[in-house]
C-alpha positions in Angstrom: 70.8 -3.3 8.6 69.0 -6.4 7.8 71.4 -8.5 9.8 70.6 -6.8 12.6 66.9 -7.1 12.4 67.2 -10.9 11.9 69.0 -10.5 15.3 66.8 -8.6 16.8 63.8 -10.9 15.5 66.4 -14.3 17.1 66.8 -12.1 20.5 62.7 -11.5 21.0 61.7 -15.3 19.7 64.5 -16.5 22.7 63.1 -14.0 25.0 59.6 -15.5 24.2 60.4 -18.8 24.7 61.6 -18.0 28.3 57.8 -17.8 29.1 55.2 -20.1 29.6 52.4 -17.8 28.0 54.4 -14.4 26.5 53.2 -11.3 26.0 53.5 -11.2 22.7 51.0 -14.3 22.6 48.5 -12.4 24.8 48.8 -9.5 23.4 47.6 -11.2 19.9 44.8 -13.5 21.6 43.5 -10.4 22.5 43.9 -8.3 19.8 42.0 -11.0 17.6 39.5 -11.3 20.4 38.8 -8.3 21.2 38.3 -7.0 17.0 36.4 -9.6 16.2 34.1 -9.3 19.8 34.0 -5.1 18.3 33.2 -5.9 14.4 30.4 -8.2 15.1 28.7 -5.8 17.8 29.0 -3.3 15.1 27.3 -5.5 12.8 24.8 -7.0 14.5 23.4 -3.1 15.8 23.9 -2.0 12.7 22.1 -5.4 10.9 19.3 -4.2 13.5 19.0 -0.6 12.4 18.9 -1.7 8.6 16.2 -4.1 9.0 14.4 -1.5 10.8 14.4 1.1 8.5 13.7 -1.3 5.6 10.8 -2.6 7.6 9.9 0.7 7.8 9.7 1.8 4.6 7.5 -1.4 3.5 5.1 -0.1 6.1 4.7 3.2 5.2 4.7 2.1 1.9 2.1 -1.0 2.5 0.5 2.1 4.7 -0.2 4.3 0.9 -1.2 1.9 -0.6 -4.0 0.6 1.5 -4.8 3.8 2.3 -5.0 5.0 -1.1 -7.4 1.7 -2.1 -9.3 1.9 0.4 -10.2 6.3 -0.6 -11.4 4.7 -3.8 -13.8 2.0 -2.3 -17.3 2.8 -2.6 -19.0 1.1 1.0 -22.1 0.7 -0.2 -21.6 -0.2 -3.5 -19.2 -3.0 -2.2 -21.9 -4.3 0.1 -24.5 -4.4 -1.9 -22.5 -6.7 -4.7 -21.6 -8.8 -1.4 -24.9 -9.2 -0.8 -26.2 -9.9 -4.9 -23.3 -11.9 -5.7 -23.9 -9.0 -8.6 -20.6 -7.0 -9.8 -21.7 -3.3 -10.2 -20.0 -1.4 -12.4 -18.1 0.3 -9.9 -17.4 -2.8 -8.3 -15.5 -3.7 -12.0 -13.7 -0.5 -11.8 -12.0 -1.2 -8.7 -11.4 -4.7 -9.5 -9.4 -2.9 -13.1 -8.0 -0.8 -10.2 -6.3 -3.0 -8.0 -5.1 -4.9 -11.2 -3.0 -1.9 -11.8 -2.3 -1.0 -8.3 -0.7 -5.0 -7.7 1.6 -4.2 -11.0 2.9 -0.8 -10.1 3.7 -1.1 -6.5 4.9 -5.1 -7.3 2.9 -6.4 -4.4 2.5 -10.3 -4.0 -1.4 -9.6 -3.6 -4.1 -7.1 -2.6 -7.6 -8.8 -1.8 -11.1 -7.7 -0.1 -12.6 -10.3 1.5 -15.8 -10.8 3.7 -15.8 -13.1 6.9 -19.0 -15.0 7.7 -20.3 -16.5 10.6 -23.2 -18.5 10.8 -24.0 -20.5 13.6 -20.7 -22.0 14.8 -19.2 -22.5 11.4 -16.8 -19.7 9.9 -16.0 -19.1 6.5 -14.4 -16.5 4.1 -16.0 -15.2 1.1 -13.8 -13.5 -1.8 -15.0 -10.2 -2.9 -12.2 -9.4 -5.1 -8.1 -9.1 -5.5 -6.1 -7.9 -7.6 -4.4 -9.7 -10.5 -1.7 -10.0 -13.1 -2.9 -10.0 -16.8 -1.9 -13.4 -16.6 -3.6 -14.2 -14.0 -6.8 -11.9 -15.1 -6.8 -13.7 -18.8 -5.8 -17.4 -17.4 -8.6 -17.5 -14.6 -5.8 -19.5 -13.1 -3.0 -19.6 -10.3 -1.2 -22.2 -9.6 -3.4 -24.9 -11.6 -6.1 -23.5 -9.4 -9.0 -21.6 -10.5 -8.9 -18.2 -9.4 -11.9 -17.2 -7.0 -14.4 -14.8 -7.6 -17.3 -13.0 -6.1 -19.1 -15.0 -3.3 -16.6 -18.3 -3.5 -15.6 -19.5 0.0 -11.9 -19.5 0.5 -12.4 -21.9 3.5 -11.0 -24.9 1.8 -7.8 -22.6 0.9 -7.1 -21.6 4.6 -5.3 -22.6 7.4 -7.0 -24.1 10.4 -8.2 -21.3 12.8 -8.0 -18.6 9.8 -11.5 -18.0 9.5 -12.4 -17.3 13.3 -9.2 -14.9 13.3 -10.0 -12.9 10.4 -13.7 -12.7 11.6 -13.0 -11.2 14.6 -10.6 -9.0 13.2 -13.2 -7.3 10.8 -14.7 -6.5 14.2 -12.4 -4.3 15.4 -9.9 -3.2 12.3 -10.3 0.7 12.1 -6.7 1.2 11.6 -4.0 -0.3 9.7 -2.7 -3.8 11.5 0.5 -5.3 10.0 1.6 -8.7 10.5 4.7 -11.0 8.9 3.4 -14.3 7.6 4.1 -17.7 6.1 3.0 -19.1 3.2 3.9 -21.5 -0.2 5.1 -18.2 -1.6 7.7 -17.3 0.5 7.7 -15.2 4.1 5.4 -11.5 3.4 4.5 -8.2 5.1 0.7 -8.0 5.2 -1.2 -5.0 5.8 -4.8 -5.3 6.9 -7.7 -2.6 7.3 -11.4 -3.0 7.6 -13.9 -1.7 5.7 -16.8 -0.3 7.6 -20.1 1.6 7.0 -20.7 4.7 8.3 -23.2 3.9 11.1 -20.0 1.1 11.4 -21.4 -1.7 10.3 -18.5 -4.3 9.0 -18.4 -4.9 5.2 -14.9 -6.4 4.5 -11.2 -6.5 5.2 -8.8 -5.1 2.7 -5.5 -6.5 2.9 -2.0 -5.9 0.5 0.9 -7.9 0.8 4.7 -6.9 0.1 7.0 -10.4 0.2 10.1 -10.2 2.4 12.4 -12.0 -0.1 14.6 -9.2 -0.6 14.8 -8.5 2.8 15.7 -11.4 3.5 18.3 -11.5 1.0 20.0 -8.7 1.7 20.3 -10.1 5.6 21.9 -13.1 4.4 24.4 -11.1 2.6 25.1 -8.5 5.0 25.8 -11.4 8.0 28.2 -13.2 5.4 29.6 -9.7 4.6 29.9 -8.8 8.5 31.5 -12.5 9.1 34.3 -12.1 6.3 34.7 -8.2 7.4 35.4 -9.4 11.3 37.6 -12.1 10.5 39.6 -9.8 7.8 40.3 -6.9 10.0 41.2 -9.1 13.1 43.5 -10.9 11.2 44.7 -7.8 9.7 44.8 -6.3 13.2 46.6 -9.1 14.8 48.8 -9.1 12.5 50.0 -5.3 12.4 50.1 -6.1 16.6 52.2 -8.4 16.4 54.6 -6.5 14.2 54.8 -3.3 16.3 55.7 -5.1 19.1 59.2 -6.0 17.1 59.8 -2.4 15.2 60.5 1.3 16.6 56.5 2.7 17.0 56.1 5.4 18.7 56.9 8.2 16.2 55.3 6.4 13.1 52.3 6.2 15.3 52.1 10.1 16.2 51.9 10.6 12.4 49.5 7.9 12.1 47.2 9.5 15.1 47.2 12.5 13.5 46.3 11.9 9.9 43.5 10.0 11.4 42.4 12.6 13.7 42.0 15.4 10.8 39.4 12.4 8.9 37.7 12.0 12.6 37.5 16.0 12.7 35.8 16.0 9.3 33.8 13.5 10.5 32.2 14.9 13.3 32.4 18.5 11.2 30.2 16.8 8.8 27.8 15.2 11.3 24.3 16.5 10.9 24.8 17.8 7.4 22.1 17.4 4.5 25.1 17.4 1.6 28.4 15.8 2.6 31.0 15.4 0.0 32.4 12.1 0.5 35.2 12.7 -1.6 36.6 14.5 1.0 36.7 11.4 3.7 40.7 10.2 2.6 43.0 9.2 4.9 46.2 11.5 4.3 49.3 9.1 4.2 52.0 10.2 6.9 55.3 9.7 5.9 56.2 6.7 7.4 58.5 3.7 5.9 56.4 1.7 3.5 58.8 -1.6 3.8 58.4 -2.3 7.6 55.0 -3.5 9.8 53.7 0.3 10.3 53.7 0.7 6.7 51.2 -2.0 6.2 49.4 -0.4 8.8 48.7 2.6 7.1 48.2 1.3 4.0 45.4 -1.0 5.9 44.1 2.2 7.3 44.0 4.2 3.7 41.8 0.9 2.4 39.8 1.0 4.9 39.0 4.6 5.2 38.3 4.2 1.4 35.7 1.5 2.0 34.2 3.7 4.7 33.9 6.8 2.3 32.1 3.9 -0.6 30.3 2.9 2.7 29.0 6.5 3.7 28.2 7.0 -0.2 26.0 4.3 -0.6 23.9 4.9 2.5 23.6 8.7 1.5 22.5 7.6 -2.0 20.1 5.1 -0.5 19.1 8.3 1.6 18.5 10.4 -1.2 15.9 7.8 -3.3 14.4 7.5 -0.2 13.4 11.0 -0.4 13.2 10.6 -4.4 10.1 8.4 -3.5 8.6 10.5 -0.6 8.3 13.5 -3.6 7.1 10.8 -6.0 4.0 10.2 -3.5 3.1 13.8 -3.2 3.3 14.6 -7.5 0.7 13.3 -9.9 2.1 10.9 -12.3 -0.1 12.4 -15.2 0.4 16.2 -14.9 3.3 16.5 -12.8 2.1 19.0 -10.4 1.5 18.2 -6.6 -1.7 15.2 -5.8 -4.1 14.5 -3.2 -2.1 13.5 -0.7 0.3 16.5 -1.2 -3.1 18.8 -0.9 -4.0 16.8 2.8 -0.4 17.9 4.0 -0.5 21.7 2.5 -4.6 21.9 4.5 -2.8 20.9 7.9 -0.1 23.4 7.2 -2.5 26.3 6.2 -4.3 25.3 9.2 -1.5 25.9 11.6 -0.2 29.3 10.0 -4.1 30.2 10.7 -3.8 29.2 14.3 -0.8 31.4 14.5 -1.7 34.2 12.6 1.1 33.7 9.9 -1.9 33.7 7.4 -5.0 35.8 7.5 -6.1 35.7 4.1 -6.6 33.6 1.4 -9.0 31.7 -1.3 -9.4 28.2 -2.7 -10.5 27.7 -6.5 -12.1 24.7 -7.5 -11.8 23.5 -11.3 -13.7 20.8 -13.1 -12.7 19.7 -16.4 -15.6 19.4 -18.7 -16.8 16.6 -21.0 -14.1 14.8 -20.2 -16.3 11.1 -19.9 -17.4 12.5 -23.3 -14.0 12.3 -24.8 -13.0 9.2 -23.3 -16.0 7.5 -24.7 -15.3 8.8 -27.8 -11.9 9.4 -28.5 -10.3 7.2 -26.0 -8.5 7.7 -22.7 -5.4 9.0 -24.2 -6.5 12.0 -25.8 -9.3 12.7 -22.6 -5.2 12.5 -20.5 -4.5 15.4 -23.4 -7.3 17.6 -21.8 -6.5 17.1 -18.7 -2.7 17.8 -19.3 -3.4 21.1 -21.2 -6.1 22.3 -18.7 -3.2 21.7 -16.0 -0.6 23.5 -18.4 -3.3 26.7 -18.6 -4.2 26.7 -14.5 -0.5 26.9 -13.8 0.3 29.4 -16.5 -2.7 31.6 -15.1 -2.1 31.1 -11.4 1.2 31.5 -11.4 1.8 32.4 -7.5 -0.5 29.9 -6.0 -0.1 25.9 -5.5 -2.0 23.8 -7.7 -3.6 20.2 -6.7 -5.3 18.0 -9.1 -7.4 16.2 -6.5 -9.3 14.3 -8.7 -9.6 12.4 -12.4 -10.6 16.1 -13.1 -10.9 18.7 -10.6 -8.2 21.0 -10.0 -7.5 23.1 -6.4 -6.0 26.1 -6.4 -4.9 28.1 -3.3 -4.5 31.6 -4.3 -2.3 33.6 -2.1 -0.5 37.1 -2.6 -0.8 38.9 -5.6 -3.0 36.0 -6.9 -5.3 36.3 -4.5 -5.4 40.0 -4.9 -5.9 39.9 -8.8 -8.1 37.2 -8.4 -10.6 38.7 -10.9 -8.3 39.5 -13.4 -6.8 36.1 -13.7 -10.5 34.7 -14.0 -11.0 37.1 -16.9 -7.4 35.8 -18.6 -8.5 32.1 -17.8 -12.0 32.6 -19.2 -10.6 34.2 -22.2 -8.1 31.4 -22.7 -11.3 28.8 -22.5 -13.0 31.3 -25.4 -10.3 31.2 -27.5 -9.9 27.4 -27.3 -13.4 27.0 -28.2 -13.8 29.2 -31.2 -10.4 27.9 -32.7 -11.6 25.3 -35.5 -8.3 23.9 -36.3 -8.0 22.2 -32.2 -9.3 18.6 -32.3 -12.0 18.4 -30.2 -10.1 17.3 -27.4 -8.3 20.2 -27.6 -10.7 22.9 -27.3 -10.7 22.6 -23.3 -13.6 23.7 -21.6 -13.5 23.8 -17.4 -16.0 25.1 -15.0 -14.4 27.5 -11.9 -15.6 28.3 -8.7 -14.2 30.7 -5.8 -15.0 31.0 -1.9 -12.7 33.2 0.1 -11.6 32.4 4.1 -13.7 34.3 6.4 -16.1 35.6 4.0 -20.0 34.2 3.5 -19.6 31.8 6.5 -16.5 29.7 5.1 -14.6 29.9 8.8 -13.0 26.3 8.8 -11.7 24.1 5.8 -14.8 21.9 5.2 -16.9 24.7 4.9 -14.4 26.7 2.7 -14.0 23.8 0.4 -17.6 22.8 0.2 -18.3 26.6 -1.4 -15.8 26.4 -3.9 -16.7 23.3 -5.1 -20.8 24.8 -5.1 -19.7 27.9 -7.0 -17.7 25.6 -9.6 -20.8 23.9 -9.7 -23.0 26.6 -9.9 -20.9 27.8 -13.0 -20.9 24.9 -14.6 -24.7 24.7 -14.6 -24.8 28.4 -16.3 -22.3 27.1 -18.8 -24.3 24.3 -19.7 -27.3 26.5 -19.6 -25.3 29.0 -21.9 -24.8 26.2 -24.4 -28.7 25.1 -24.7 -29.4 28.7 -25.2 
């Protein structure tokens, strides 16, 4: 047997030397051409979608976080200590804020700063920025001092900066993003004005989010694509060139069909929120392993094995993706659903009222009391404790309604079905749970919770639209409080 394949290996090399350009020769230029041409079109569109997507998710995320900076910026406040050159205390908090904000979301920077103009001459005053303890304690960056309120970063900017930036704060309502250059490395800046409410200009608030790892991660994935391309043409060549000198039509009908039943999972799993990649193996038809199709298929077995790792990874990176989208909505104290998760349940409420999929339901507004009291006095930690156990009591009494904390301490609650039906009992059972609190002398003061509630109902005294609805709850909770506090004196 393996005299006569060395013949028939002698009879096709003198066949192919017969011909000025063979086949055989063409048929492996062209394989190699034509794989490699395939591989790095499939690499370079799907290079382009993965940039994207990552650019993506630094702008939504550069998109929170300015968004969320900017909810806690007090207008006035900040341009009156523009004006002084005086830090307010607010003005301190937000500096403490965006201290924090630059260490938990890693961003190179997050500044406010003020463009002047006066006369011809442009300049750019810092307000504030956010820092790294550090940076905070050193005063320095870089062997430079670190500016503060009122210094003019004119001298620190590149020609043409100021007059940009300037007429930027003119017209900055929205979020504008932008990819620059700078000592540090290439960044993803996000840049939003700060305006009045008659719309007066104040300041510019911009965040930063440095593309190094993006950029990374392109190098690697062009070298990966390069090695990939050349690989599998050479493998591809190869295995050509090979078939044309073994029997191949048989072996390749087993072939085809092993790899149609992966295609048909393929496309059966196309769509799908769950796919169990454990399933995507290539099933090994029973072909000879010592001849050129075996090496085929055993090429077509690693590589569907690379694909499945492939198709895992990106459904991973899918699925912390999402991680991080729940992240945004939950409140990283209590654990229950924030602000931004009560904006998106609002709009959703206010579509199911638009089509008549709800008709009736309340909003309860709760305000933790004496909680500056307890910070003072016993320290942040244990004022977090009050917060967490008046959280752990709203949920345990409202058990069939959402429940926002919207604030250091205010709690929403949007009672709905039975909750909203037995509204009054569960106020009695939450009021009852305050009493007990307070008359039990073995709690720690910042134990014995105390919270004011208040209660408007849709459609009922006028509350016919959101605003209005919320604006009553939060006057009743108010109201309460002021009976409570009454109460006390008494």
């Amino acid at each position: 047997m393996n005299s006569n394949i060395v013949s028939d290996r002698n009879d096709h090399a003198n066949t192919e030397s017969r011909y000025k350009n063979p086949l055989s020769r063409s048929i492996i230029i062209g394989c190699l051409l034509f794989t490699f041409f395939i591989c790095i079109l499939m690499g370079i569109i799907s290079f382009v979608q993965f940039r994207k997507k990552m650019m993506k998710q630094f702008e939504d995320h550069l998109k929170y976080i300015v968004t969320l900076t900017a909810e806690r910026i007090d207008v006035d406040d900040l341009d009156e200590c523009i004006q002084t050159r005086q830090e307010s205390e607010k003005f301190k908090i937000l500096i403490e804020y965006m201290d924090q904000v630059i260490r938990t979301y890693d961003l190179d920077s997050i500044v406010i700063i003020r463009p002047v103009k006066d006369g011809d001459n442009y300049d750019v005053m810092q307000v504030m920025s956010g820092l790294l303890p550090e940076e905070r304690e050193g005063q320095s960056l870089r062997g430079v001092k670190v500016p503060v309120l009122g210094d003019s970063l004119k001298d620190f900017l590149p020609p043409g900066f100021p007059e940009a930036v300037y007429a930027e704060l003119q017209d900055c309502h929205d979020i504008h993003f932008s990819i620059s250059k700078s000592d540090l490395g290439r960044g993803y800046n996000a840049v939003k004005g700060i305006y009045k409410e008659d719309g007066t200009p104040v300041a510019l608030l911009t965040a930063a989010l440095s593309l190094e790892f993006i950029d990374k991660t392109m190098n690697q994935y062009i070298y990966i694509v390069s090695v990939i391309a050349v690989v599998l043409s050479v493998i591809v060549t190869i295995c050509m060139t090979l078939w044309l000198k073994r029997r191949v039509t048989d072996p390749l009908g087993l072939i085809e069909r092993s790899a149609q039943k992966l295609t048909d999972l393929a496309v059966s799993s196309h769509g799908k929120k769950e796919v169990d990649t454990d399933k995507f193996l290539f099933e090994r038809p029973n072909v000879r392993t010592d001849d050129e199709l075996g090496a085929l298929t055993d090429s077509l077995v690693i590589m569907a094995n690379e694909v499945r790792s492939y198709v895992h990874d990106i459904l991973t990176a899918e699925s912390k993706v999402a991680e991080l989208g729940e992240l945004a909505n939950k409140d990283a104290l209590t654990g229950i659903r924030n602000k931004t998760a009560y904006d998106s349940e609002i709009k959703k409420i206010e579509g199911d009222l638009l089509s008549g999929q709800l008709k009736e339901f309340a909003l309860a507004m709760i305000d933790l009391n004496y909680l500056k009291k307890i910070n003072d006095n016993y320290g942040h930690d244990k004022g977090n404790i009050s917060i967490k156990k008046l959280c752990h009591m709203v949920c345990t009494v409202f058990t069939h309604s959402p429940v926002f904390r919207i604030g250091g301490d205010e709690f929403v609650v949007l009672l709905k079905g039975s909750d909203y039906q037995n509204y009054e009992e569960l106020l009695a059972d939450f009021n009852g749970q305050l009493d007990a609190l307070a008359k039990d002398d073995s709690l720690d003061p910042w134990e014995k919770v105390s919270a004011a509630i208040g209660v408007a109902y849709w459609g009922k005294d006028g509350n016919n639209d959101i605003a209005t609805l919320f604006k009553s709850a939060d006057e009743n909770m108010y109201e309460n409080k002021v009976k409570m506090k009454a109460a006390r004196e008494d």
